[in-house]
C-alpha positions as semicolon CSV with decimal commas, in nm:
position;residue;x (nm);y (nm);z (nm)
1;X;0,553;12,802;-6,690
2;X;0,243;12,899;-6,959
3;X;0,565;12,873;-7,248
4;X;0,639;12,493;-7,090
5;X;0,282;12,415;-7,061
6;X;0,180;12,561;-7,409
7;X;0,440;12,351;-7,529
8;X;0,364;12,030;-7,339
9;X;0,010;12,108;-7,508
10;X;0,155;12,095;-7,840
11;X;0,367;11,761;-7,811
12;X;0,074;11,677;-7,709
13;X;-0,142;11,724;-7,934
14;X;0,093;11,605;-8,218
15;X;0,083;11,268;-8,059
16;X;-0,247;11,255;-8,031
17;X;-0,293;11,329;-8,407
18;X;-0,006;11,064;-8,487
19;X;-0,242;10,829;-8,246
20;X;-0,542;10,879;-8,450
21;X;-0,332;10,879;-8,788
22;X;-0,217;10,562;-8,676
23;X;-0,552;10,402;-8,592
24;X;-0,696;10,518;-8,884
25;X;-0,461;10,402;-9,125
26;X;-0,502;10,062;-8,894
27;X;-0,897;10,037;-8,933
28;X;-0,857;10,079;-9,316
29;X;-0,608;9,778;-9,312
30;X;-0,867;9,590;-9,110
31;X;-1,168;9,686;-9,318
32;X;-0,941;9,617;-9,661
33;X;-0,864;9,277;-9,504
34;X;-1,212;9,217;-9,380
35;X;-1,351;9,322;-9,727
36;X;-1,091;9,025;-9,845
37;X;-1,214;8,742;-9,615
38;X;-1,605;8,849;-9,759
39;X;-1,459;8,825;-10,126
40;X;-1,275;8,489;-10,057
41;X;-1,593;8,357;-9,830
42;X;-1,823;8,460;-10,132
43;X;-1,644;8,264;-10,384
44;X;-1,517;7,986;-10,212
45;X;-1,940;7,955;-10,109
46;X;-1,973;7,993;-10,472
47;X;-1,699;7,706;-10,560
48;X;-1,912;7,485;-10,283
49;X;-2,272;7,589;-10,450
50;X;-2,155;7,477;-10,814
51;X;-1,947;7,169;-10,709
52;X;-2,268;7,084;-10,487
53;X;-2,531;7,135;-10,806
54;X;-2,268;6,942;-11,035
55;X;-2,283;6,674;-10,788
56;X;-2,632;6,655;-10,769
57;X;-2,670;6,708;-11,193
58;X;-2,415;6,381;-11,177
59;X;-2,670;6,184;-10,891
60;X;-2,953;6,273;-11,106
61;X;-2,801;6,111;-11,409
62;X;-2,673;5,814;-11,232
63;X;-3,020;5,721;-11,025
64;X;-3,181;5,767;-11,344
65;X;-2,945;5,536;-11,541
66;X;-3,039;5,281;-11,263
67;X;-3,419;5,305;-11,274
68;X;-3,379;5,263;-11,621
69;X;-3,124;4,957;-11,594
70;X;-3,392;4,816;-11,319
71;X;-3,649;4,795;-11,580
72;X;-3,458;4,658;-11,795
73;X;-3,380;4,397;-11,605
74;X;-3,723;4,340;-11,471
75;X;-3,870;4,318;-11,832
76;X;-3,599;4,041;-11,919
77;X;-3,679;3,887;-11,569
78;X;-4,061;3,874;-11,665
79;X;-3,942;3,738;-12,039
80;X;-3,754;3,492;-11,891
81;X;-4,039;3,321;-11,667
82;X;-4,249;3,335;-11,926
83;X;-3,981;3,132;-12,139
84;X;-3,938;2,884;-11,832
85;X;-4,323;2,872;-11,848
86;X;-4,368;2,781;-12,173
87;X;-4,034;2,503;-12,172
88;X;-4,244;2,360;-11,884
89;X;-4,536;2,296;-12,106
90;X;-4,317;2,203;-12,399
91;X;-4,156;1,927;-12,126
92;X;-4,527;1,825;-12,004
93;X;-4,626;1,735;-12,436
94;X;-4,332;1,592;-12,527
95;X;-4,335;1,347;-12,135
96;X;-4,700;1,289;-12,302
97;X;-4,593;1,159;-12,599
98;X;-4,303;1,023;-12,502
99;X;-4,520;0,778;-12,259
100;X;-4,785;0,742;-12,570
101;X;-4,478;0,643;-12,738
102;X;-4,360;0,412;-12,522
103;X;-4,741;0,234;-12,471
104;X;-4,750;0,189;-12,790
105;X;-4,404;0,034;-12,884
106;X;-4,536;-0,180;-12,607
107;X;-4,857;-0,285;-12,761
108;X;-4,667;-0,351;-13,062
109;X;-4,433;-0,565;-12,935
110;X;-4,651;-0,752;-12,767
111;X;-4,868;-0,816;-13,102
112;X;-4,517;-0,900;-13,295
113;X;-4,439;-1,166;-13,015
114;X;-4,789;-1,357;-13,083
């Protein structure tokens, strides 16, 4: 009985060890896969990050190329009334002497038909 016993102990015991063997051999998979996922999370995070500052570097560019094409185009806009402003007075002189012109063609002819 103490021989069958002693040796159920033993069997025992070498499955237990086997057991743990096993699990440990199973937690470092799991912690060499878990230290994986951190690596790939870290750099794909990483990718993101620089992909997100490029994107904002290329926003910054563009927004400023449009201020700068927005003042352009003011400037010409306030160029351009002032041209308009000044063919409006040119048009006003040139009415004027086109109608001094015109008065006194009249008053000439009027003296040629006497």
């Amino acid at each position: 009985q103490l021989h069958l016993t002693t040796s159920e102990k033993n069997e025992l015991a070498r499955s237990l060890e086997m057991v743990q063997n096993q699990l440990q051999e199973k937690e470092s998979e799991i912690k060499r896969e878990i230290s994986e996922y951190k690596d790939r999370l870290l750099q794909a995070e990483k990718e993101h990050q620089d992909a997100l500052t490029e994107a904002n570097l290329k926003n910054e560019v563009e927004i400023e190329a449009c201020h700068e094409k927005i003042s352009s185009l003011e400037h010409f806009i306030s160029s351009q009334k002032l041209e308009i402003e000044h063919l409006k007075s040119n048009k006003e002189q040139l009415n004027n002497s086109l109608k001094e012109a015109n008065r006194a063609l009249g008053e000439l002819l009027k003296i040629k038909v006497r």
